[in-house]
Structure formats: C-alpha cells, structure tokens
C-alpha positions as CSV (number, residue, x, y, z in Angstrom):
1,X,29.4,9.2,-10.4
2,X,27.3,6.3,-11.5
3,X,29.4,3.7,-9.4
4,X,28.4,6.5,-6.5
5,X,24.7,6.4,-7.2
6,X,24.3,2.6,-8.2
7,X,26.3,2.1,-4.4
8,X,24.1,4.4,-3.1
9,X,20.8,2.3,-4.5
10,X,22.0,-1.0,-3.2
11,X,22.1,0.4,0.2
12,X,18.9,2.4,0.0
13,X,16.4,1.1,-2.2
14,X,13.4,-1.5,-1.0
15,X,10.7,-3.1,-2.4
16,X,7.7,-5.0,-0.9
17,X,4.3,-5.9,-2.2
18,X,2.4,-3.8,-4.3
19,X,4.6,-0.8,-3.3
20,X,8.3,0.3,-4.9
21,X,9.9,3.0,-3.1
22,X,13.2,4.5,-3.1
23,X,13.7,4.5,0.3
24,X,15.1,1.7,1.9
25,X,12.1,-0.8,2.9
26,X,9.1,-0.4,1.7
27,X,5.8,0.0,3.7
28,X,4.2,-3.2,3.2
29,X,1.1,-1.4,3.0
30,X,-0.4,-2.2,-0.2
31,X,-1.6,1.7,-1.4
32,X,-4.9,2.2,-2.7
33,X,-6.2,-1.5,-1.6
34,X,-9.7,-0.1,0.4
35,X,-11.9,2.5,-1.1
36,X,-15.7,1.5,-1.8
37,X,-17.7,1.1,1.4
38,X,-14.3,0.9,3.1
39,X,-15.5,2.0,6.6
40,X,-18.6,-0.5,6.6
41,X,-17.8,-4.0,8.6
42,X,-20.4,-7.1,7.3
43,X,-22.6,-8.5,8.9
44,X,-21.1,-11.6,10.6
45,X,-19.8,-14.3,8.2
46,X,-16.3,-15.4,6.7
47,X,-15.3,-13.4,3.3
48,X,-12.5,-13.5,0.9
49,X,-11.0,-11.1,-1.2
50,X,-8.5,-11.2,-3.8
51,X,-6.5,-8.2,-4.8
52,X,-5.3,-8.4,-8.5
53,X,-3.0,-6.2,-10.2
54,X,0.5,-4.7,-12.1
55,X,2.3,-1.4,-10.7
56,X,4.8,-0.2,-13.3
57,X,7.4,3.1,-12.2
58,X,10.2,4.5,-12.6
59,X,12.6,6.2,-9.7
60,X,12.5,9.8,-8.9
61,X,14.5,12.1,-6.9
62,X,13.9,14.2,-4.3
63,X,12.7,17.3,-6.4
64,X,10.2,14.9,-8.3
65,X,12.8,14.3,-11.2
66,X,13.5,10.7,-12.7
67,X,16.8,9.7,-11.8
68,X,19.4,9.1,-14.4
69,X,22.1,6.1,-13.5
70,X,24.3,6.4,-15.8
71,X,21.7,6.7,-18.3
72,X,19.4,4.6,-17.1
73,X,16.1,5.7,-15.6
74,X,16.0,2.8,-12.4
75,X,12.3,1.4,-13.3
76,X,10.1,-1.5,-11.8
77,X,7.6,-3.6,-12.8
78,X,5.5,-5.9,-10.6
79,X,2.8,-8.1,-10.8
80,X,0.2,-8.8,-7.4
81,X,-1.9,-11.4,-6.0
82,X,-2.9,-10.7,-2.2
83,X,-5.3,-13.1,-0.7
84,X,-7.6,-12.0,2.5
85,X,-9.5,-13.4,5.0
86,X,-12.2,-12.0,7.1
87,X,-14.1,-13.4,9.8
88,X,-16.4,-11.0,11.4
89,X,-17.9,-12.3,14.4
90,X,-21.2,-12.2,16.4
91,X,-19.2,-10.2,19.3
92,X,-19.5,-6.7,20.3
93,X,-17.1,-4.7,22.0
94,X,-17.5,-0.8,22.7
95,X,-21.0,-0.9,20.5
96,X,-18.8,-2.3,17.6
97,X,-19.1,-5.7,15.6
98,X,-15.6,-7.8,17.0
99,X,-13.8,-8.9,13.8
100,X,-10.2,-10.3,12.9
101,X,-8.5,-10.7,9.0
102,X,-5.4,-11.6,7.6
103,X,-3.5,-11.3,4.1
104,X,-0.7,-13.1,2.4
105,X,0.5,-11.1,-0.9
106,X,2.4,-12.8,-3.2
107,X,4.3,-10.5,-6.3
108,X,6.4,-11.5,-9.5
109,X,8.7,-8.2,-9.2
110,X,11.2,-7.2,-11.9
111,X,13.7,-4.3,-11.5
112,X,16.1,-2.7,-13.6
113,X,19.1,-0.2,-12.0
114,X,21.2,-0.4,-14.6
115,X,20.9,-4.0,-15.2
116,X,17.4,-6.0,-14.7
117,X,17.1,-9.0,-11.8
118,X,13.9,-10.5,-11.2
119,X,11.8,-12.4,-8.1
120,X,9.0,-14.3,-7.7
121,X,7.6,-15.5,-4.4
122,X,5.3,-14.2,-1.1
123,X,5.7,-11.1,0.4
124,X,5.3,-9.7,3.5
125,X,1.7,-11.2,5.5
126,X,-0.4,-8.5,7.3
127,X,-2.5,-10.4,10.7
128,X,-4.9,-7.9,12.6
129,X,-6.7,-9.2,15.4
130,X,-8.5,-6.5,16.5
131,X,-11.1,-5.0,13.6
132,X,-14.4,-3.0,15.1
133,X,-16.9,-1.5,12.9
134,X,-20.0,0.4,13.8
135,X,-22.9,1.8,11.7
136,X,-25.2,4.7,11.9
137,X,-28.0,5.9,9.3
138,X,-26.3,7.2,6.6
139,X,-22.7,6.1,7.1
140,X,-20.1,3.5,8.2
141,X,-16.8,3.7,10.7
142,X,-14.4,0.7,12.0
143,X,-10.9,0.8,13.5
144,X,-8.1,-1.4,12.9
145,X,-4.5,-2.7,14.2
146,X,-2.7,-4.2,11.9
147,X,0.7,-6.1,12.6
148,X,2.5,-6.7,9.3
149,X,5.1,-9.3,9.4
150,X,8.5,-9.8,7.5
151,X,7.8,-13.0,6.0
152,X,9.0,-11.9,2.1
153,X,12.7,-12.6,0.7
154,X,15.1,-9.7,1.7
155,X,18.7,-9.2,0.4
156,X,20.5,-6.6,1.2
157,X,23.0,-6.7,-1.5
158,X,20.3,-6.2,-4.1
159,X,16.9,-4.8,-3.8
160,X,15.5,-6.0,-7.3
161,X,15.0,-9.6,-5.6
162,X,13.6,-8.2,-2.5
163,X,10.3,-8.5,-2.1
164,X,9.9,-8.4,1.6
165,X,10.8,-5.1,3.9
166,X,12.7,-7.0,7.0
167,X,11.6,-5.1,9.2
168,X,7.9,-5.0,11.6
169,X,5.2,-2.3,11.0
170,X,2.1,-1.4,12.8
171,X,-0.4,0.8,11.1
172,X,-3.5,1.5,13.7
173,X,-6.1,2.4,10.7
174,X,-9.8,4.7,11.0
175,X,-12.3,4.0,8.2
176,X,-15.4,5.8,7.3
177,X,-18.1,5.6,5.2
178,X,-20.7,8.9,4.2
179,X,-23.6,9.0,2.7
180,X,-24.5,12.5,1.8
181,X,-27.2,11.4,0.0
182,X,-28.9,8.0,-0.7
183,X,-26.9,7.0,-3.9
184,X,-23.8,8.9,-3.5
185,X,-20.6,7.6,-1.3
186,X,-17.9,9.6,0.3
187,X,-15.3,6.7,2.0
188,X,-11.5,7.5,3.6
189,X,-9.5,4.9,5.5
190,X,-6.6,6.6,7.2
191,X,-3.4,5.2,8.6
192,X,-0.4,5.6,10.4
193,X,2.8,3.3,10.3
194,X,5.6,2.9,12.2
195,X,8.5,0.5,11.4
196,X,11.1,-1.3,13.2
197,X,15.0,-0.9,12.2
198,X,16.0,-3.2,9.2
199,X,18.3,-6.0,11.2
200,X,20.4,-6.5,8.4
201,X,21.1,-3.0,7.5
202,X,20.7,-1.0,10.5
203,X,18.2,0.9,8.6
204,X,15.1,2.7,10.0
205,X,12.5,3.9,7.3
206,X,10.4,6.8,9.0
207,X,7.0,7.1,9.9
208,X,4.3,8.0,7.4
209,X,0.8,8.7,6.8
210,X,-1.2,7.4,4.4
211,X,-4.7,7.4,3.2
212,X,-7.2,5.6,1.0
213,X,-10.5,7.8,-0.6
214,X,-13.4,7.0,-3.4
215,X,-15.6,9.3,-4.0
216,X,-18.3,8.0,-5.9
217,X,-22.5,7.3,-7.3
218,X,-24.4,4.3,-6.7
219,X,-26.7,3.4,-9.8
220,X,-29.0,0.5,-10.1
221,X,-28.3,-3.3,-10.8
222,X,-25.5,-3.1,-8.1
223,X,-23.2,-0.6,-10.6
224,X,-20.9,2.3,-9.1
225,X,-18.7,4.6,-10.2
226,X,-16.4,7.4,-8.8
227,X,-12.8,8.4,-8.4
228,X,-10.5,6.7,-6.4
229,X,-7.0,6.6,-5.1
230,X,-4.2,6.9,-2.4
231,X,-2.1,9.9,-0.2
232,X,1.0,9.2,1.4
233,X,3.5,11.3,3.4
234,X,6.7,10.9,5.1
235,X,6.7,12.7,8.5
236,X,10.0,11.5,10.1
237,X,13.7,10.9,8.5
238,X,15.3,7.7,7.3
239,X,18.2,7.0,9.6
240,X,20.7,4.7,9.3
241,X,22.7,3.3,12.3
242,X,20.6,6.3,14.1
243,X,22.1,8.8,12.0
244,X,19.7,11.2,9.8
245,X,20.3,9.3,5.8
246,X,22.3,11.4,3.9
247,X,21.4,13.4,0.9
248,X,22.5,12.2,-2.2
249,X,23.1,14.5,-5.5
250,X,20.4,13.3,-7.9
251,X,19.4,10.8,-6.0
252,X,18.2,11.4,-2.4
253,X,17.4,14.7,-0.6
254,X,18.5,14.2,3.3
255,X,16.3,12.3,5.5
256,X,14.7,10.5,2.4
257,X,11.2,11.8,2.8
258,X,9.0,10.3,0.4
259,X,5.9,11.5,-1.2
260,X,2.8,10.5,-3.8
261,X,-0.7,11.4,-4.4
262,X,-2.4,9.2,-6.5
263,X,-6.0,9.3,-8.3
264,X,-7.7,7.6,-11.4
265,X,-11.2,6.2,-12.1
266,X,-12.7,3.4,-10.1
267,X,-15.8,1.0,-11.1
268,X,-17.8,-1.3,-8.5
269,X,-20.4,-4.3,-9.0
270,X,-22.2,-6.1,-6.4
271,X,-24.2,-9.1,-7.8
272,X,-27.3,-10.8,-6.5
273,X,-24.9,-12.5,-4.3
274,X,-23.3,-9.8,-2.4
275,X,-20.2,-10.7,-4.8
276,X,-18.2,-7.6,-5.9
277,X,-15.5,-6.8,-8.2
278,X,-13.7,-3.8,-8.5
279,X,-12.0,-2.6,-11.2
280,X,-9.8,0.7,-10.7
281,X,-6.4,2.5,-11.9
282,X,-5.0,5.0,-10.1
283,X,-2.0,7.6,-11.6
284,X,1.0,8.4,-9.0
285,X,1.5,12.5,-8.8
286,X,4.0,14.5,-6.6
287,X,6.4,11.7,-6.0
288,X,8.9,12.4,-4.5
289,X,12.4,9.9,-3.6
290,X,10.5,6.8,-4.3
291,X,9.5,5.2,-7.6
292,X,6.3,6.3,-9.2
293,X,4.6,5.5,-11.9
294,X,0.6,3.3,-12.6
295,X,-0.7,1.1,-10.7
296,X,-4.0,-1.3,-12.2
297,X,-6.4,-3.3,-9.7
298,X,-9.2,-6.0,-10.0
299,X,-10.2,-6.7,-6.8
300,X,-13.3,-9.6,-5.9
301,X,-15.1,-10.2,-2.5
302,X,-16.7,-13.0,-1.8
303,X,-19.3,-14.0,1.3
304,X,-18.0,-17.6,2.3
C-alpha cells in the first residue's frame, strides 16, 4: 500500500510558487496576493511590489483528511519572494486607464513524502498586457489577462524539486473596490484559470475558480485593518492522457477536485509617500486533495 500511494504521489503531486497542491500542477496563481484596494488602478506612473512570505501544509485527501504514507503525513514548507512591475499608462481604452505588469516569483520549497528533497530557484513568471481600471465615486473596478508562463524547474519523477507547473495558464481576472461608507472597504478580485496539458506527463489539471476578498476600516495616519483571504474551487476533472484521473484510496477521490477557503487578519499602511506594506496571514479551511495548511505575507508597494 504505501509503495501504491508514494507511486501514486510521484505521478500526481505539483508544486509551483506560493501554492502546494495535491493535484498534479499547481496553479501558478499565487492565492491571496491582492486584497486592499485591489480593484483601484494608480494613477499613471511605474510601481513595484514585493510579495514576502512562508506557506507551511500538510496533504489531505479527498474527504479533508491528512493523508498517512506509510506513516507519514506528506507536508511542505516554502519560502516566497515575487517581484512585480506595473506600468500604468496615460492611455485610455473603453473609459479605462491602459496598463501592463509582470511578476517573476522565486521560492526555496522543501517537501517531505516519506523522505524530504528540497529546491531553490524561480518559478513560474506571470506577463499581462492588457490591465484596465476605471473609477467611480465610491468605488474601484479593472480587468485583467494574465498569461503565466512555465519558466520554473519541473521533474516529473519528483515533485519536491518542482517548482514550476509545465504547463500555460490564462486567468482573465475582475477586481472591485466598494466603499460603503467613507472609511470602510469591501474589495474581491475574481478569477478563472484554464491550463494547458503537462508535456511531460500528459497531464491536464482542470479549471478552477478562485477569488481574493478583504474586508476592512480605514483609520487615520494611513492605518487599516480588516479580514482577508482567498476561495478556490475546482470545476472540471484532472485527466490524464484524456482519461478522467482515477480515484485513489486515501489519497485521491476521482477527477481530483481540489478545494480551500482561507481567512485570517490582514493590516495595511500607506505612508506619506504612497508607500504601503501589508502584513496579513490567512488559515487554509475545507481543503480538499491538495495540501493545506498557513500561509504568512509582507507585501510593499512602491511608486517608482
């Protein structure tokens, strides 16, 4: 049994930045990445942002049980660095301010299934060409299309080293921003993401859709505070060579749909400067064949 399940991990398990699921092929989507004034483009400039942070999990099945490999819970641990640009232009197009971005995440991941390997490097770059943001009086919206790239390592033969997905995604993306009243924010960016089959595996992780939220009060001298945190759901199977992936006892259920609703408290500063830092953890819920666990986040914008 545990040569069956361990088998059964090096075929189906994925990581990529930010992300560890237990699915073949990770989104590359890092989860929980937007939520303060998510939906409001700037004004037109060049900005930075650096997301910082550690996600720590360990694998569970498809009824939201940790897996036991021979016992062994599987577990990860990773730490991020993503870096961003964003240009935002002078352009308008359909009403909305023209703007393009693009992120290269680097991780230092280390997984255990029974025995621990480890990898350090970049991980899959996201490029989006087409950003549009529009604002009203009391609230915020912008569209996206991002393209997200298999730059990361991949090996097929072991999944704690890989740190890319091999395989395309696009995620079209909706933000908004509301401002029920003055001091108090409502934001959501919601997103959709479709894959391309694994090359090297003949693997094709399904569709899902995810979401970012914060909820949250403004106070004075540039503080905020609210709750903050991430949705996802698998809407189509895992297939493998076209076929629907398998279910596994204590392991998979078929198709491999995964699930996880996160939430945890989330703290905002914006300086003199239009610098902010956010600080933020969010708690993984309802997981459901992926890994799931904490994830921790310091994340800095900066007006170039």
């Amino acid at each position: 049994m545990k040569n069956r399940i361990t088998q059964a991990l090096i075929l189906a398990l994925g990581l990529s930045f930010a992300s560890a699921y237990a699915k073949e092929g990770a989104d590359q989507y890092p989860f929980g990445a937007e939520n303060w004034l998510c939906g409001a483009v700037p004004p037109p400039g060049t900005y930075f942002l650096n997301y910082l942070g550690y996600y720590g999990g360990q694998l569970k099945d498809g009824s939201g049980s940790k897996v036991n490999l021979g016992g062994t819970t599987p577990s990860v641990d990773a730490v991020f660095d993503a870096l961003r640009i964003i240009k935002i232009t002078k352009f308008k197009i359909l009403g909305g301010t023209w703007g393009v971005h693009a992120i290269a995440p680097f991780v230092e991941q280390s997984m255990n299934l029974g025995g621990r390997n480890s990898r350090v490097g970049a991980g899959d770059i996201t490029l989006d060409p087409f950003v549009l943001g529009w604002h009203g009086e009391n609230w915020h919206a912008a569209t996206a299309m991002d393209f997200l790239i298999p730059t990361g390592h991949f090996d097929k033969n072991d999944p704690r080293v890989s740190i890319g997905a091999n395989y395309y995604s696009f995620e079209p993306a909706f933000a908004v921003s509301y401002f029920p009243k003055k001091t108090w924010e409502t934001s959501a960016k919601l997103m959709y993401n479709t894959k391309t089959t694994n090359q090297q595996t003949n693997y094709h992780s399904g569709d899902e859709f995810h979401a970012d939220y914060v909820a949250g009060k403004h106070f004075a001298h540039g503080w905020s505070a609210g709750a903050s945190g991430y949705v996802d759901k698998q809407l189509t199977n895992d297939t493998i060579a076209g076929q629907t992936a398998q279910a596994v006892p204590g392991l998979w259920t078929e198709g491999r749909m995964g699930q996880v609703v996160a939430v945890g408290p989330s703290i905002s500063y914006t300086n003199k400067s239009h610098m902010s830092f956010i600080a933020q953890w969010h708690h993984e819920m309802l997981v459901r064949n992926r890994f799931g666990g904490d994830k921790f986040w310091f994340k800095a914008i900066f007006p170039l």
